[in-house]
N, C-alpha and C positions, 0 to 999 in steps of 0.2 A: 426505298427499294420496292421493286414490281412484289409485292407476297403471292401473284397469280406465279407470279414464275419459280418464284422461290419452291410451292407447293408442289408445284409441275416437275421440277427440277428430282423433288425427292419421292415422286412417286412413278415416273419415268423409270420404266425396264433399260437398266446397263445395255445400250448399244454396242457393240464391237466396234470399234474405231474405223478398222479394215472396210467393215461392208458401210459403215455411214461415207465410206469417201466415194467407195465405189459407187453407190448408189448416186452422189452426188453426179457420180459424171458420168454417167446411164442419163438423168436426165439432162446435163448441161450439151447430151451429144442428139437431143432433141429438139436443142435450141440452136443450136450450132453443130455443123458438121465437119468432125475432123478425124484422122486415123491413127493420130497418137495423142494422149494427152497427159499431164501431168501434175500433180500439186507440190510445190515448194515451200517451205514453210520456211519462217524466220527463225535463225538461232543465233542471239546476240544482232551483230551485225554482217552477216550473211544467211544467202538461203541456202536450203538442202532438200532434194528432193526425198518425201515422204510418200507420197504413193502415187501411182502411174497407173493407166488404162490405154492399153493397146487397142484397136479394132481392126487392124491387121496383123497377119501373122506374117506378111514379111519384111514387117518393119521390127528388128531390134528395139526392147527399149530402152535400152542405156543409151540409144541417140538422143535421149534427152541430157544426157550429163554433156555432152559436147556444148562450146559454147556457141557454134554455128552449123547447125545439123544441115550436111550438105542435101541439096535437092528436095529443101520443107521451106513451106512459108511459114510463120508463127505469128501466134498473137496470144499477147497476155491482159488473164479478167485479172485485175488486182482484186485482193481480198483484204477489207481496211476495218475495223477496230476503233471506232471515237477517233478518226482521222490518222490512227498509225496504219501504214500497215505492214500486216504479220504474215502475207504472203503471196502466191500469187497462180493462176491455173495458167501453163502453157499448153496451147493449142497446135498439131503441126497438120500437114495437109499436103498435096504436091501444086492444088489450086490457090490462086489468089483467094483471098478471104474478103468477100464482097462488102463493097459502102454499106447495104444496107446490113451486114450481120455484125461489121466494126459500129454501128448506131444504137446497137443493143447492149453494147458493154455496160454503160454506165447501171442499167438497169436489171442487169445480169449481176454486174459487180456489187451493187447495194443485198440484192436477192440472196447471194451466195453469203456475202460479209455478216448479214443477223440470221442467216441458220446457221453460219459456224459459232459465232459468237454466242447464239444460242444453247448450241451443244458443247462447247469447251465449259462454259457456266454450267451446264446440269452436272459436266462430268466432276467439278470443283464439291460440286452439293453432294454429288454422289457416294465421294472420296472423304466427305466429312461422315454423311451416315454412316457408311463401314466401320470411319472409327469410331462410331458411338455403339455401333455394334458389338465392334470387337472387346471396348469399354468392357458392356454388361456382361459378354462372355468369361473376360478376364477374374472380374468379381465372382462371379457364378462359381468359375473353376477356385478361386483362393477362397471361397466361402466353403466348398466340399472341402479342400486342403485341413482349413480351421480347423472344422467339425471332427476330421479322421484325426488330427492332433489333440484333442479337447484333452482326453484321458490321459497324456502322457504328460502334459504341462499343470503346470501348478496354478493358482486358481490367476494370480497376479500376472504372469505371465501373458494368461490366455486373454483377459480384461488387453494390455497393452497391446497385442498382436492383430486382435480383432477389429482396435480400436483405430490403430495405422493402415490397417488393408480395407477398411470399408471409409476410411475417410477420405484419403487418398484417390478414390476410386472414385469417391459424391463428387472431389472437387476437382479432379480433372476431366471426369464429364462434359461439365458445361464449359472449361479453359478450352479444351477442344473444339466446341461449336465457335469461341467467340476467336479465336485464333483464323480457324476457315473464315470466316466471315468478315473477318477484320484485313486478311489476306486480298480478300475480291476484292473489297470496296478499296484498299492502297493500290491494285494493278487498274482500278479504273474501269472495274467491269460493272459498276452501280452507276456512273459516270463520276466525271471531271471533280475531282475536290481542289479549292484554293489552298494556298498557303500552309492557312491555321488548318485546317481540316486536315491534310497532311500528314502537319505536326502530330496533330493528335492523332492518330489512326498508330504513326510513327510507334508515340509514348504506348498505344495499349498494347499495340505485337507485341514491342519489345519486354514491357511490365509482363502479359500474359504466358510467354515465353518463357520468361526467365522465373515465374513461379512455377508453370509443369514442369521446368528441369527439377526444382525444389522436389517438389511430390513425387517426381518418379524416383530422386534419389533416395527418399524413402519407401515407396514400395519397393523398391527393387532391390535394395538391403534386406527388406523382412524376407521377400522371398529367396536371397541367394542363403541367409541365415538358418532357414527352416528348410531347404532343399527342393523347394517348392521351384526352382527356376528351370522350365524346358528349355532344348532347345529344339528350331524348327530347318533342319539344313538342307540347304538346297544350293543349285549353281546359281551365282550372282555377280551381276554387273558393279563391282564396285565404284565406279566411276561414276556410272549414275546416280545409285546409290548417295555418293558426298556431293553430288550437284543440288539436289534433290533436299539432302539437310542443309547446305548451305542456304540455299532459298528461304526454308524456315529460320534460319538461325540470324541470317545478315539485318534482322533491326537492331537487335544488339549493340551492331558497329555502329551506325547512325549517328548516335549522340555523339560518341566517342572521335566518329571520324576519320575508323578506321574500315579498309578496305580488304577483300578477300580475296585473296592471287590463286589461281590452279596452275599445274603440272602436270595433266594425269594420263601418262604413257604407258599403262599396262593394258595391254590387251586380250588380256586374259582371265574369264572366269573364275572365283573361289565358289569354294565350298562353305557355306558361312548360314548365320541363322541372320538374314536382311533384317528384321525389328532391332534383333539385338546390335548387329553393326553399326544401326545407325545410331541408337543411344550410344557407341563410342565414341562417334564421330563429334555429336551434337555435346560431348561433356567435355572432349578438345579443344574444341572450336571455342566452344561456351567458355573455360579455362583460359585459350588464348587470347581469346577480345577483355575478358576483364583484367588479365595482367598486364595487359599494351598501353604503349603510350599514347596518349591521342595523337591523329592523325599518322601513323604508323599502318601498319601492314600484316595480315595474317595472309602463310603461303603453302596451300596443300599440295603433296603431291604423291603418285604414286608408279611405279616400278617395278619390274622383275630384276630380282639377284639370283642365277641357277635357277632354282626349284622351289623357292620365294616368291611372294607377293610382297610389294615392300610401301606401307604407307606413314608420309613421314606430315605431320601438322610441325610448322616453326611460326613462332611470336619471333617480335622485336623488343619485349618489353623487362622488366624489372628482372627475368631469371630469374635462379636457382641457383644457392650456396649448394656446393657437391656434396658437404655433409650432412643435407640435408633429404639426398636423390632416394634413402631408402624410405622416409620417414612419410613422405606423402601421401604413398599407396596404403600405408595404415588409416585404420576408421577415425575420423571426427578430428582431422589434423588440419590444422589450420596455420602456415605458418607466419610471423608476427612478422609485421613488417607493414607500412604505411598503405599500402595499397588493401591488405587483405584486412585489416579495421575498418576498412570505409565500404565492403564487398561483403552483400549478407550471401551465406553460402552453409549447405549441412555438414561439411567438410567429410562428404560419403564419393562425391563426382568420383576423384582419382580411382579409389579404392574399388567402386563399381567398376567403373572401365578395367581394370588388371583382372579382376575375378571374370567378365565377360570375355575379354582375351584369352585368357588362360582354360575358359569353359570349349574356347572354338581351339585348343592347342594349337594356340599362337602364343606370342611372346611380346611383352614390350619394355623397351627402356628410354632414357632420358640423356641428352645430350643437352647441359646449359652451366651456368657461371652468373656471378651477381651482375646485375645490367647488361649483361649481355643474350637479353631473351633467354627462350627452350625450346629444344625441338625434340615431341616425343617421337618414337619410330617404333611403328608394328610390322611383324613380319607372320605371314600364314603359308603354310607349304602349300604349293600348290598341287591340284590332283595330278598324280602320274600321267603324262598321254597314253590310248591304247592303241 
């Protein structure tokens, strides 16, 4: 890996997204002359237009969403990524777009492809600093927590409590750097790994993954136990939001084989604290993949019911005795059964997730039967319209 860039990366002032596009096509409208232009970017297997620059005003720009904007010639720079590519700039015009300005693509298209690649990579590095940031922050605030507790706790007590929130805190630190990092180099942005290299990048997400769930479901007990747990509410895309931790979560499935299905037709805002959503999301998901069968399926989805938010995670795997639907939201519950001997776990996940629901008054319950999977289901009232 470049370390000039890696440096570069983390000492780079947070660009605005907005003005690094704009800017892009201020200059690409130097190189080439046009009066509409646009950027697409890839999601999945289609594009979507992300940001557009007009140079006339009487051109509408939603003539770009048309798929033949009458009375414009076009020409698209592809923008490529280690030979994928992940989008592309439409150019429109009412002139022909001359031999000599189509001979400058290729050389435009390489130009434009390593300063995006450039910038998508700093913004990765940037996105891990913050949470190293927010790391020490966290520490800091449960370190004054401690301190204002010292007097009221007994001596044993305070030894245990200090002893889980500052370890917790050492050792997800650096799981955090090596998680980012292990992330870029499996999308291929350090380049091209073989096979084995793969594999292994595979084995350490998925290892490093599934012990910060460990560690969070410890710190996040100490603190919902001592009252120590804020929350931060704001309107929030849920959808994004479970894309967003599905990305982190799906090494997981890898070994197993098992794939992750969406659903997510709400289109509407909650009100919700996003950190803590998503540790919901990530202890479901996390829940659903180790109880599945291989090669099976986890299928998110989410809905409005009235004046609800309605978000439901279903497995296909081993399920839930119904006698047992009350007993798993209790602390350090592990129920006995051939899967969950072979699945190291603090048996705190569920119990977090209900107290985190229940912190955002929301609700959740359980829908399952033995082998026949479980599907939990959260519901959040949605804000009144005004």
């Amino acid at each position: 890996m470049d370390t000039n860039l890696i440096t570069s990366a983390f000492l780079n002032v947070e660009q605005d997204e907005n003005t690094f596009y704009t800017n892009s096509f201020m200059e690409l409208k130097s190189e080439i002359d046009f009066l509409l232009c646009g950027f697409f970017h890839k999601s999945i297997k289609s594009y979507r237009l992300k940001y557009s620059y007009s140079c006339s005003k009487e051109i509408p720009k939603d003539t770009l969403t048309t798929d033949k904007p009458n009375g414009f010639y076009t020409l698209k720079i592809p923008v490529k990524i280690l030979g994928n590519t992940m989008g592309y700039f439409l150019l429109l015009r009412k002139e022909k777009f001359k031999k000599e300005e189509k001979q400058k693509l290729d050389t435009i298209s390489k130009k434009y492809s390593n300063r995006i690649k450039d910038y998508e990579i700093s913004k990765i590095f940037q996105n891990q600093l913050l949470i190293l940031q927010d790391a020490i922050l966290q520490k800091n605030e449960a370190t004054k927590k401690l301190k204002e507790q010292n007097e009221k706790l007994i001596e044993t007590d305070k030894i245990r409590t200090e002893f889980l929130s500052n370890i917790s805190h050492e050792l997800r630190t650096p799981l955090n750097s090596i998680i980012g990092f292990s992330s870029a180099m499996k999308e291929g942005l350090t380049g091209k790994l073989n096979d084995k290299q793969q594999n292994f990048i595979n084995k350490i997400l998925a290892s490093s993954i599934h012990l910060t769930g460990l560690i969070n479901d410890i710190l996040d007990m100490t603190k919902i136990e001592s009252k120590a747990m804020k929350l931060n509410l704001k309107e929030t895309d849920i959808n994004q939001t479970i894309k967003e931790t599905i990305n982190v979560i799906e090494p997981l499935g890898y070994e197993k084989g098992i794939k992750i299905e969406t659903n997510l037709k709400l289109k509407d805002n909650i009100l919700t604290d996003e950190q803590k959503f998503r540790q919901i999301m990530f202890n479901l998901l996390g829940n659903a993949i180790k109880f599945s069968h291989k090669n099976s399926k986890v299928v998110v989805s989410t809905s409005k019911l009235k004046d609800c938010a309605i978000i439901k995670v279903k497995d296909f795997g081993i399920g839930i005795d119904k006698k047992d639907h009350k007993k798993i939201f209790e602390k350090f519950v592990q129920l006995d059964n051939i899967y969950t001997k072979t699945c190291s776990s603090t048996g705190l996940g569920l119990t977090i997730t209900n107290e985190l629901v229940k912190m955002q008054n929301g609700t959740i319950s359980l829908k399952s039967s033995l082998n026949k999977g479980a599907e939990f289901t959260i519901k959040f009232k949605l804000k009144p319209q005004t």
